[in-house]
N, CA, C and O atoms as a DFTB+ gen file, in Angstrom:
552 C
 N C O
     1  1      10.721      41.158      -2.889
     2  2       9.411      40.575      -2.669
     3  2       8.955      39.790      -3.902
     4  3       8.792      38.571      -3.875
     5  1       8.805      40.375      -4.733
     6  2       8.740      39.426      -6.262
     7  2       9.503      38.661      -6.756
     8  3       9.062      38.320      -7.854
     9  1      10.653      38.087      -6.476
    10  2      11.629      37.353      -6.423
    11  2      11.190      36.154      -5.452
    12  3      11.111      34.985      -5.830
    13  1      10.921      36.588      -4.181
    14  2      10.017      35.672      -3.265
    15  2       8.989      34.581      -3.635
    16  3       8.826      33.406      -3.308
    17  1       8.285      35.565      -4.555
    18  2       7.022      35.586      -5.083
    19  2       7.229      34.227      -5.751
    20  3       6.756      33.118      -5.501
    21  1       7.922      34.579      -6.501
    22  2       8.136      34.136      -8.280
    23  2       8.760      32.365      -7.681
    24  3       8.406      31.297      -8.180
    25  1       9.930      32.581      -6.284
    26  2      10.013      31.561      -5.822
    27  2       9.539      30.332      -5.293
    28  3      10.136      29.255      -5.294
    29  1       8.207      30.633      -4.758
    30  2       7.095      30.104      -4.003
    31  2       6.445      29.437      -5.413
    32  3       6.129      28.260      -5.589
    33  1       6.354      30.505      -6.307
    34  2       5.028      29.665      -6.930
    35  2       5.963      28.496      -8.132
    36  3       5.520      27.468      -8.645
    37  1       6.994      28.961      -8.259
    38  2       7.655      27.984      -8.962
    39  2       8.030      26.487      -8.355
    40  3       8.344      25.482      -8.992
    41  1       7.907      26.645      -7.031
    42  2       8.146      25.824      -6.045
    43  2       6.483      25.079      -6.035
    44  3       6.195      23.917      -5.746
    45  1       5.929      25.757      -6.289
    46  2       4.343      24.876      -6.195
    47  2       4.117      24.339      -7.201
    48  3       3.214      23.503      -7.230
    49  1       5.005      24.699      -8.579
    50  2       4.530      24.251      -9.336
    51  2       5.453      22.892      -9.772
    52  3       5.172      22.152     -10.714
    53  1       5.962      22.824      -9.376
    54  2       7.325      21.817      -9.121
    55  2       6.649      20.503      -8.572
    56  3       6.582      19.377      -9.065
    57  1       6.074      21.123      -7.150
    58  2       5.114      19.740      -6.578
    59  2       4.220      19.474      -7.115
    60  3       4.116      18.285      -7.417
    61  1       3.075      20.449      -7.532
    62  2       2.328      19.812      -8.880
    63  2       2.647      18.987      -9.682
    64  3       1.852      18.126     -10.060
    65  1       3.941      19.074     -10.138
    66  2       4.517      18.252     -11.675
    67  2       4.968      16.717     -10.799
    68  3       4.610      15.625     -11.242
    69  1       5.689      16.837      -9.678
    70  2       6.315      15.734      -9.393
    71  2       5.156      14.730      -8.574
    72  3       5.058      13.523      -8.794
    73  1       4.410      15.398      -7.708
    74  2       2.697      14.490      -7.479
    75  2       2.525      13.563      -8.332
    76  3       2.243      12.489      -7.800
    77  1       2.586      13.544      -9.525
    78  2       2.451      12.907     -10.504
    79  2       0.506      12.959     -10.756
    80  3      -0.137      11.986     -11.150
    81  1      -0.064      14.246     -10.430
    82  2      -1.544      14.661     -11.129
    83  2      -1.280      15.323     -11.877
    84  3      -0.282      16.034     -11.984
    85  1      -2.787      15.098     -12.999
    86  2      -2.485      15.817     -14.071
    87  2      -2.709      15.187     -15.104
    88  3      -2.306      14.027     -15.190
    89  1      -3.310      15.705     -16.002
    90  2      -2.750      15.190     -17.945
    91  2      -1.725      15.274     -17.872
    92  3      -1.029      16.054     -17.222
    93  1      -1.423      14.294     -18.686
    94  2       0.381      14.196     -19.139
    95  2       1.210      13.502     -18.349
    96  3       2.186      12.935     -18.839
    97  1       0.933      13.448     -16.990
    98  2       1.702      12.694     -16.077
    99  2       1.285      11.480     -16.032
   100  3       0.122      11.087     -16.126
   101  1       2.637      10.624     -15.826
   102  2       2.404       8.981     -16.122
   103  2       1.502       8.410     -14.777
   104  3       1.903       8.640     -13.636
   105  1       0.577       7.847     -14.965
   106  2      -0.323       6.980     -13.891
   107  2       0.551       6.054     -13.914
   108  3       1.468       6.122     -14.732
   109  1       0.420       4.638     -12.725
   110  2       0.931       3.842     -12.320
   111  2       0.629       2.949     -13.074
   112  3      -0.536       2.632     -13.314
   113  1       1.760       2.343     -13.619
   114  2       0.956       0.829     -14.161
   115  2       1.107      -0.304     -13.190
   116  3       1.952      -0.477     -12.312
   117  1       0.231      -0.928     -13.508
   118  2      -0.111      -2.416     -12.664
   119  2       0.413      -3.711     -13.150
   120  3       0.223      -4.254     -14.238
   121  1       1.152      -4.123     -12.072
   122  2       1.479      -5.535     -11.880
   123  2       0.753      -6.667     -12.308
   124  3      -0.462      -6.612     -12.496
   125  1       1.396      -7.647     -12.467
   126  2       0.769      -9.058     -12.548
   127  2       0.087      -9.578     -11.703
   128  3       0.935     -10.251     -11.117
   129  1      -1.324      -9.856     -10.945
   130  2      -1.393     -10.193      -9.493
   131  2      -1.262     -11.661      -9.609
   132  3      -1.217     -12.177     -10.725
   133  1      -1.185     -12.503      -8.320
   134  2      -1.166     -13.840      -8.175
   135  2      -1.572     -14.746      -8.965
   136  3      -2.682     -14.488      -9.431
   137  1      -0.980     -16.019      -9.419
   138  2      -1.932     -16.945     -10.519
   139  2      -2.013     -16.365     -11.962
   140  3      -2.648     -16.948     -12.841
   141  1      -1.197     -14.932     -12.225
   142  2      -1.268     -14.613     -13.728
   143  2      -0.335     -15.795     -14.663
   144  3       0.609     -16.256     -14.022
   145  1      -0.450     -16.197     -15.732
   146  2       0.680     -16.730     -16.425
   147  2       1.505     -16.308     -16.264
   148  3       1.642     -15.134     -15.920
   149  1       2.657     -17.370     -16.513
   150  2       4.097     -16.383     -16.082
   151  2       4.360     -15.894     -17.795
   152  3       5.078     -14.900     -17.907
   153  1       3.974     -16.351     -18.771
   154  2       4.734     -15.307     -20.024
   155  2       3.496     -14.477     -20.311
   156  3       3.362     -13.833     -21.351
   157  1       2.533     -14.529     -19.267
   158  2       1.294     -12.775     -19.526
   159  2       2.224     -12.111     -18.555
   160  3       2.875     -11.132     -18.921
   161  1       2.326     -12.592     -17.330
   162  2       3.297     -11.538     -16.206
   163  2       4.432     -11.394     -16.916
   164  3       4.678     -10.190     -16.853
   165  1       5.427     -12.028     -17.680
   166  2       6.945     -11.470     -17.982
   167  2       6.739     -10.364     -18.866
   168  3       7.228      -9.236     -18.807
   169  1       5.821     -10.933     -19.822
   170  2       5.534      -9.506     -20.831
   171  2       4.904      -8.489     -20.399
   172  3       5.157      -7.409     -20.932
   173  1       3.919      -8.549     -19.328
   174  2       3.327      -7.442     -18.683
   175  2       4.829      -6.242     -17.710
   176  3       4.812      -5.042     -17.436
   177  1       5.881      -7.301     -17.476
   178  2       6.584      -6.550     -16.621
   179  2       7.254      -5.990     -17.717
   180  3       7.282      -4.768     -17.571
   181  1       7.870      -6.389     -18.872
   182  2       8.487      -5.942     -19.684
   183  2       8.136      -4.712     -20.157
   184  3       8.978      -3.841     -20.373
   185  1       6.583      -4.516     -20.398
   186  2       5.910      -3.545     -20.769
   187  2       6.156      -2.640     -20.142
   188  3       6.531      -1.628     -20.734
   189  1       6.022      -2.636     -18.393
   190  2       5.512      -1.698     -17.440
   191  2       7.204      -1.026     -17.394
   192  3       7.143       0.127     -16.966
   193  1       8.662      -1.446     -17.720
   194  2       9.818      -1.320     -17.912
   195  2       9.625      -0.187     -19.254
   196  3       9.669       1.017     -19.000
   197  1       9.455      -0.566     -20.389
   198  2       9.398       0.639     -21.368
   199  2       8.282       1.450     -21.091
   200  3       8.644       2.571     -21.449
   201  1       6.831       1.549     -20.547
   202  2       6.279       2.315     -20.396
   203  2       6.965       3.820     -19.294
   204  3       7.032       5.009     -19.604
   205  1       7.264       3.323     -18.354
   206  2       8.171       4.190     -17.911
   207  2       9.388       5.132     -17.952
   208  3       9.827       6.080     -17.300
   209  1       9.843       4.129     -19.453
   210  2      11.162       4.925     -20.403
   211  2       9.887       5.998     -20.920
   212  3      10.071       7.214     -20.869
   213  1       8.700       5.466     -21.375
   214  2       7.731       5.744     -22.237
   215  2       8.500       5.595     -23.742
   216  3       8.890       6.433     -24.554
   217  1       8.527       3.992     -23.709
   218  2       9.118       3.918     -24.895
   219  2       7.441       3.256     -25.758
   220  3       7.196       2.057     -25.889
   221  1       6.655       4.225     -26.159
   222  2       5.186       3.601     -26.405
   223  2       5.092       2.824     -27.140
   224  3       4.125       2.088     -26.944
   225  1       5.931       2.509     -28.332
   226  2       5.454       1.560     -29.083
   227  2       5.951      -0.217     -28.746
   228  3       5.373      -1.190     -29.231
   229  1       7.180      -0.272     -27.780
   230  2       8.075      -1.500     -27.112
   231  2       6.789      -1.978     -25.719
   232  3       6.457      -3.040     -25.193
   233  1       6.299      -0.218     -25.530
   234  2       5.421      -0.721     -24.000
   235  2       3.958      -1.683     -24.754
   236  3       3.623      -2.806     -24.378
   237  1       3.435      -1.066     -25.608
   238  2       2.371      -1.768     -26.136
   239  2       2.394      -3.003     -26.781
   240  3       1.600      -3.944     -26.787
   241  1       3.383      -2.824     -27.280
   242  2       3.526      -4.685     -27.853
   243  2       3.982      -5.629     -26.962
   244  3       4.069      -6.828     -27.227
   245  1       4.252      -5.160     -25.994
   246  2       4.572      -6.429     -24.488
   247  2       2.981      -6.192     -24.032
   248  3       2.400      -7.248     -24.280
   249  1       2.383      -5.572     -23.669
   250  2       1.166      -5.545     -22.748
   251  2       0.280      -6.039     -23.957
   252  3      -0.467      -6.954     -23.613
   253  1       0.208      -5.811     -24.787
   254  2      -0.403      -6.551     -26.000
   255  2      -0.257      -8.209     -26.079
   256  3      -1.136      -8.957     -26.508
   257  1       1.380      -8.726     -25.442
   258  2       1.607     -10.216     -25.937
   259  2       0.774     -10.911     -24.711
   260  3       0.096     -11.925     -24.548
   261  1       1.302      -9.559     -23.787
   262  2       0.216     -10.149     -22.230
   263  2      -1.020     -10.699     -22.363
   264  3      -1.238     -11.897     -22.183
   265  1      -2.032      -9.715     -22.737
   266  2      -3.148      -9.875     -23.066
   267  2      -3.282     -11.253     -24.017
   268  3      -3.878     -12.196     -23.496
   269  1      -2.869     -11.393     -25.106
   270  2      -2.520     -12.522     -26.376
   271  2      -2.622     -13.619     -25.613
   272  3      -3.392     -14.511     -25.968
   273  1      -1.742     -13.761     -24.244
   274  2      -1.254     -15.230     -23.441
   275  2      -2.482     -15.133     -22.884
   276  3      -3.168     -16.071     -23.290
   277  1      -3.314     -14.150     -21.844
   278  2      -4.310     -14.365     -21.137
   279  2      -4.987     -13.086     -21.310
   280  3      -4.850     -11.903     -20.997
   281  1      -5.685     -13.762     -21.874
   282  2      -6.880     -12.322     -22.445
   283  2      -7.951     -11.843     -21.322
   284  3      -8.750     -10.913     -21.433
   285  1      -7.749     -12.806     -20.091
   286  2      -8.708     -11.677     -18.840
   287  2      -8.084     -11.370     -17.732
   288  3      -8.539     -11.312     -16.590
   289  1      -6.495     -11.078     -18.305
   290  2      -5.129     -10.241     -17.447
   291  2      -5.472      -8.637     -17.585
   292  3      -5.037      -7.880     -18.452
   293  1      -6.542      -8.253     -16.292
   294  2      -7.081      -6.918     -16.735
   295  2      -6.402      -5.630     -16.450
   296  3      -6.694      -4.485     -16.795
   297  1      -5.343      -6.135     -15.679
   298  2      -4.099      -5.522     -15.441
   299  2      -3.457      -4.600     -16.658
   300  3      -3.325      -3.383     -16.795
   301  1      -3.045      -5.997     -17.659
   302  2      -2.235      -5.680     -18.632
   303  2      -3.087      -4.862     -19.783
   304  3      -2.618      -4.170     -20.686
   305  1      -4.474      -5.138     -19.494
   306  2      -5.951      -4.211     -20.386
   307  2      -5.632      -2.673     -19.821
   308  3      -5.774      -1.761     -20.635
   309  1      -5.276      -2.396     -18.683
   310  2      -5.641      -1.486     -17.718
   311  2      -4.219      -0.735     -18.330
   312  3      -4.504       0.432     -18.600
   313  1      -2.901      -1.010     -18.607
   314  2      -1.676      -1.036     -18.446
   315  2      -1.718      -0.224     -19.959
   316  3      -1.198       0.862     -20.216
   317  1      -2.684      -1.304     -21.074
   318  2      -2.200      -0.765     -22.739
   319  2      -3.168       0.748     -22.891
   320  3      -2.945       1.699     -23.641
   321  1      -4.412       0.548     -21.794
   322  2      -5.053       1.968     -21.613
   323  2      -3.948       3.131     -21.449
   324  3      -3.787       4.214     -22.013
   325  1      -3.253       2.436     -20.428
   326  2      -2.311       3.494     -20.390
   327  2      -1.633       4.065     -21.475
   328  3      -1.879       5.258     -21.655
   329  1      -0.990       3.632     -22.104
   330  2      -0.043       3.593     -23.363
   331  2      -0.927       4.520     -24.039
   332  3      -0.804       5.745     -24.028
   333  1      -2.218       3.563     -24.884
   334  2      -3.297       4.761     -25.601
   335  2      -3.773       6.162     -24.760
   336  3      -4.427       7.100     -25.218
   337  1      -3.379       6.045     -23.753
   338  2      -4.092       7.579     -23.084
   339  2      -2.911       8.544     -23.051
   340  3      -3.044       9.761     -23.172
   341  1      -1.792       7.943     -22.885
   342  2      -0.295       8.587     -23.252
   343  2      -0.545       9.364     -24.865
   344  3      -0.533      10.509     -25.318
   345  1      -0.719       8.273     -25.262
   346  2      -0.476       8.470     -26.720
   347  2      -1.753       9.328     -27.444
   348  3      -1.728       9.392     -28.673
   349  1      -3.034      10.089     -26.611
   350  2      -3.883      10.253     -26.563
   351  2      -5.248       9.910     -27.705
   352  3      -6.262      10.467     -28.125
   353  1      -4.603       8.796     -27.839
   354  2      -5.561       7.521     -28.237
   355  2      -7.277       7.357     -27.657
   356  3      -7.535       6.251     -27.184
   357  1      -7.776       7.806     -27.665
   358  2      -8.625       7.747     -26.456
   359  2      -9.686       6.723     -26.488
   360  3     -10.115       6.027     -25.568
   361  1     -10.145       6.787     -28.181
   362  2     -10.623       5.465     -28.189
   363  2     -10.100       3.952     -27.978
   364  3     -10.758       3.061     -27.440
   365  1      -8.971       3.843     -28.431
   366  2      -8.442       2.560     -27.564
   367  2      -8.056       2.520     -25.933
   368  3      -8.175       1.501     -25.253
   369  1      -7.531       3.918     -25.380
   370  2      -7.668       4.010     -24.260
   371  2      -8.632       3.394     -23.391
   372  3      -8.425       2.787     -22.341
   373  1     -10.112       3.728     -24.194
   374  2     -11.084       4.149     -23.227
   375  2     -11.578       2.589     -23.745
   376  3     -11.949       1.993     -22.734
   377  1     -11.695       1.863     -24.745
   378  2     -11.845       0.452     -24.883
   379  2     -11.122      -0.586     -23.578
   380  3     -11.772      -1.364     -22.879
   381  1     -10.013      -0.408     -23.514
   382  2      -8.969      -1.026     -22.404
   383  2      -8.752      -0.619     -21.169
   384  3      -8.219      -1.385     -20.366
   385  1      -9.214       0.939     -20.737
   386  2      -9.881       0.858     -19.477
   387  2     -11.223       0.035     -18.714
   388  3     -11.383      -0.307     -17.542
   389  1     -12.209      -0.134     -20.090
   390  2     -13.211      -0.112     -19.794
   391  2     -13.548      -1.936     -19.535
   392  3     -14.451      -2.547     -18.962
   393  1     -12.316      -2.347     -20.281
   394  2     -12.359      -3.907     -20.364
   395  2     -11.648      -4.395     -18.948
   396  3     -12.145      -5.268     -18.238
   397  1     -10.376      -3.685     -18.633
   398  2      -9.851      -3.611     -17.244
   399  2     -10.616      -3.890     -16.181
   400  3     -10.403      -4.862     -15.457
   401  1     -11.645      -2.984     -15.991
   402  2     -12.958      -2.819     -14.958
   403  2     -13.562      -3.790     -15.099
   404  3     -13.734      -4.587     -14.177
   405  1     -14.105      -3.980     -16.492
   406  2     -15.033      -5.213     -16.383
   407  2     -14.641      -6.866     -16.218
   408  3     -15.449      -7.794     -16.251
   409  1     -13.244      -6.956     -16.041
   410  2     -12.242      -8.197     -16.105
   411  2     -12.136      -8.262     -14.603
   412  3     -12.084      -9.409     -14.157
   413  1     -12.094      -7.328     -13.770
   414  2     -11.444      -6.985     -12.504
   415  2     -12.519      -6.018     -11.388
   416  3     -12.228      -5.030     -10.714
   417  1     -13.943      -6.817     -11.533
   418  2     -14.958      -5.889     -10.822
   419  2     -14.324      -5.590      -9.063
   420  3     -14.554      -4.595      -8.375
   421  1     -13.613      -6.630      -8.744
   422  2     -13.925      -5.740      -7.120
   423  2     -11.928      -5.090      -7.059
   424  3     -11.338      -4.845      -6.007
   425  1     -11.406      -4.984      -8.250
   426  2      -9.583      -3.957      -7.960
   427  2     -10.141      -3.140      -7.979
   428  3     -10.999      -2.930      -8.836
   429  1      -9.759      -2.091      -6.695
   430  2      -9.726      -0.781      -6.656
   431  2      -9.034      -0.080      -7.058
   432  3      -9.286       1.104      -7.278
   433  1      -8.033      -0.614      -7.245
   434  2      -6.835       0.776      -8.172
   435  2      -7.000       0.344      -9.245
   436  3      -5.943       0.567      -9.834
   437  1      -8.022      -0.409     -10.249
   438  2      -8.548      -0.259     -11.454
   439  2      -9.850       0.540     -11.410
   440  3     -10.119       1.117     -12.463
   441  1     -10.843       0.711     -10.244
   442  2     -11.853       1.168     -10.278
   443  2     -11.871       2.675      -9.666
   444  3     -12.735       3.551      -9.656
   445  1     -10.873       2.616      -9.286
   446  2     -10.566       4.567      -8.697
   447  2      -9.597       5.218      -9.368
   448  3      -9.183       6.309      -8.977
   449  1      -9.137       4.619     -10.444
   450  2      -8.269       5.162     -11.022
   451  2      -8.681       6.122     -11.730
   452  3      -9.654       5.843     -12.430
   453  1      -8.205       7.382     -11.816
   454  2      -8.027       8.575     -12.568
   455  2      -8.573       8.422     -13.938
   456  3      -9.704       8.805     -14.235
   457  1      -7.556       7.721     -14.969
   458  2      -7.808       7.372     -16.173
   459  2      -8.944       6.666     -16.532
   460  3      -9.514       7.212     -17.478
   461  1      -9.688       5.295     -15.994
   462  2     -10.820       5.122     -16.148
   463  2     -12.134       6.309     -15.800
   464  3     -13.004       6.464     -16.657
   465  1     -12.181       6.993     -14.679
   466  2     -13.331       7.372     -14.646
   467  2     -13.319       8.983     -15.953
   468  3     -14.199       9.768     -16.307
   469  1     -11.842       8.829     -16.299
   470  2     -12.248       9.832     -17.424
   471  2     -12.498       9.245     -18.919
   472  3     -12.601       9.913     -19.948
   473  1     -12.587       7.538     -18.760
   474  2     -12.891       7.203     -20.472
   475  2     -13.957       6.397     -20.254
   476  3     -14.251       5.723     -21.242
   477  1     -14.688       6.221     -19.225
   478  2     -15.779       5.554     -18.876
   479  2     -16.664       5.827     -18.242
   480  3     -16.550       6.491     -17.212
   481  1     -17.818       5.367     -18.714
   482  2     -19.145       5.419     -17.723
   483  2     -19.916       4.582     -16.921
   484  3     -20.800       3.996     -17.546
   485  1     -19.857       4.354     -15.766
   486  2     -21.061       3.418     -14.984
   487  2     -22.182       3.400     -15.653
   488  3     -22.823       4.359     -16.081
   489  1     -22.445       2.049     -15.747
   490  2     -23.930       1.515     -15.955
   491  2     -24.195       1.529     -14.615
   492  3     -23.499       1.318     -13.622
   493  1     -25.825       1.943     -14.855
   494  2     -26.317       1.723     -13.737
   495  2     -27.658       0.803     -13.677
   496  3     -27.844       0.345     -14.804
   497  1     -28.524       0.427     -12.887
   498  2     -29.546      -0.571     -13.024
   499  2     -29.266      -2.150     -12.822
   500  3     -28.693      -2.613     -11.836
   501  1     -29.591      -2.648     -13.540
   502  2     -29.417      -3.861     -13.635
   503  2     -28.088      -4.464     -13.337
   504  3     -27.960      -5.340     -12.482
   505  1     -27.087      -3.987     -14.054
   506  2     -26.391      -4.277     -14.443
   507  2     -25.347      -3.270     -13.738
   508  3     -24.244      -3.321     -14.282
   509  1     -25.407      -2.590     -12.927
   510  2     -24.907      -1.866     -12.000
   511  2     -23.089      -2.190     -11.205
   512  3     -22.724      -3.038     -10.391
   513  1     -22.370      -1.135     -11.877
   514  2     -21.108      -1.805     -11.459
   515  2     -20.516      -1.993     -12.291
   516  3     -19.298      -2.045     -12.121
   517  1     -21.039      -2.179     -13.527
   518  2     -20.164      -2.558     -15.138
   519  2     -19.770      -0.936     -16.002
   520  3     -20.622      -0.100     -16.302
   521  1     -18.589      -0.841     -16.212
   522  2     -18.176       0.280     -17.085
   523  2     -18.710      -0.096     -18.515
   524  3     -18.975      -1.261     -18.815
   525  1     -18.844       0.902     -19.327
   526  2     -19.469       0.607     -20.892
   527  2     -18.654       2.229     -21.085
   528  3     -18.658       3.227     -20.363
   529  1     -17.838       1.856     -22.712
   530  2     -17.619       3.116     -22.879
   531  2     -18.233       4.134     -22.446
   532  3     -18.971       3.995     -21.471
   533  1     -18.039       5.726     -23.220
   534  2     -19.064       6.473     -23.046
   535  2     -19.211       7.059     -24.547
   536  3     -18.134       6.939     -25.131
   537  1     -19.962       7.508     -25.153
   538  2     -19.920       8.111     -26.529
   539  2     -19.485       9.388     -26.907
   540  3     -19.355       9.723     -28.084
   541  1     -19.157      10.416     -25.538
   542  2     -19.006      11.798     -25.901
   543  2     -17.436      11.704     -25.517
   544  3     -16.906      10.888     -24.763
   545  1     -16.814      12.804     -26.270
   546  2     -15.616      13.146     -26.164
   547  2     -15.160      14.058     -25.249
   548  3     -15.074      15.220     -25.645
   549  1     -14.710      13.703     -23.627
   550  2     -14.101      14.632     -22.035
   551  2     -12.828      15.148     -22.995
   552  3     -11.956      15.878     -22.524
C-alpha cells in the first residue's frame, strides 16, 4: 500500500514539473509577430534558441540586439523579462515585463502571462490598462 502510495504521488509530482507551472519552470518565450524587422526577429529567434538551452547570458544578448534594432519589439522586452526572472533578477525582470505590456496593450499572452502579473501592477483610473512597476518585493 505505501509503495502505491509513494507511486501516485511521485507520479503527481512529475506532472506538476512537466505542466511547466511553477517558479523555476521556463515560461514560453515569444515570437517575432508580423512586420517585426527581420535582424530584431533573427536575433529575437536566436535568443528564444539559447533561452531554452537556458544558456542566459547568449539568450540576453540576442533579445537585447532585438530590442537595439527595434526598441518597441515588446516581444523581445517580454522575452529578456524572461531571462531576468530566470536569473531572478527581478528588477530588470519586472522593468521588461512591464515595458512588454505597455509596447503591446491589446497581446494577451503578454497580458495573462504568469510572469508579468507577478512583477507588475495595473494602473488604474485614468490611465487604466497601463502596467507601472510595483515597489514591493512578491
Amino acid at each position: 500500500m505505501r509503495a502505491c502510495l509513494l507511486a501516485v504521488m511521485i507520479a503527481v509530482l512529475a506532472i506538476g514539473c512537466a505542466s511547466g507551472k511553477g517558479k523555476g519552470v521556463l515560461e514560453t518565450a515569444l515570437s517575432a509577430p508580423p512586420g517585426t524587422k527581420p535582424e530584431a526577429a533573427a536575433a529575437n529567434e536566436k535568443g528564444i534558441t539559447l533561452f531554452y538551452k537556458r544558456q542566459w547570458d547568449g539568450a540576453r544578448t540576442q533579445f537585447e540586439a532585438a530590442i537595439k534594432a527595434q526598441p518597441t519589439f515588446a516581444e523581445a522586452h517580454y522575452n529578456l523579462g524572461l531571462v531576468y526572472d530566470a536569473l531572478r533578477n527581478d528588477r530588470e525582470a519586472r522593468k521588461h515585463f512591464v515595458e512588454a505590456a505597455n509596447l503591446a496593450p491589446g497581446n494577451k499572452e503578454i497580458w495573462n502571462s504568469p510572469p508579468l502579473r507577478q512583477h507588475g501592477d495595473v494602473i488604474t483610473g485614468p490611465k487604466s490598462g497601463i502596467f507601472a512597476p510595483d515597489d514591493h518585493r512578491h
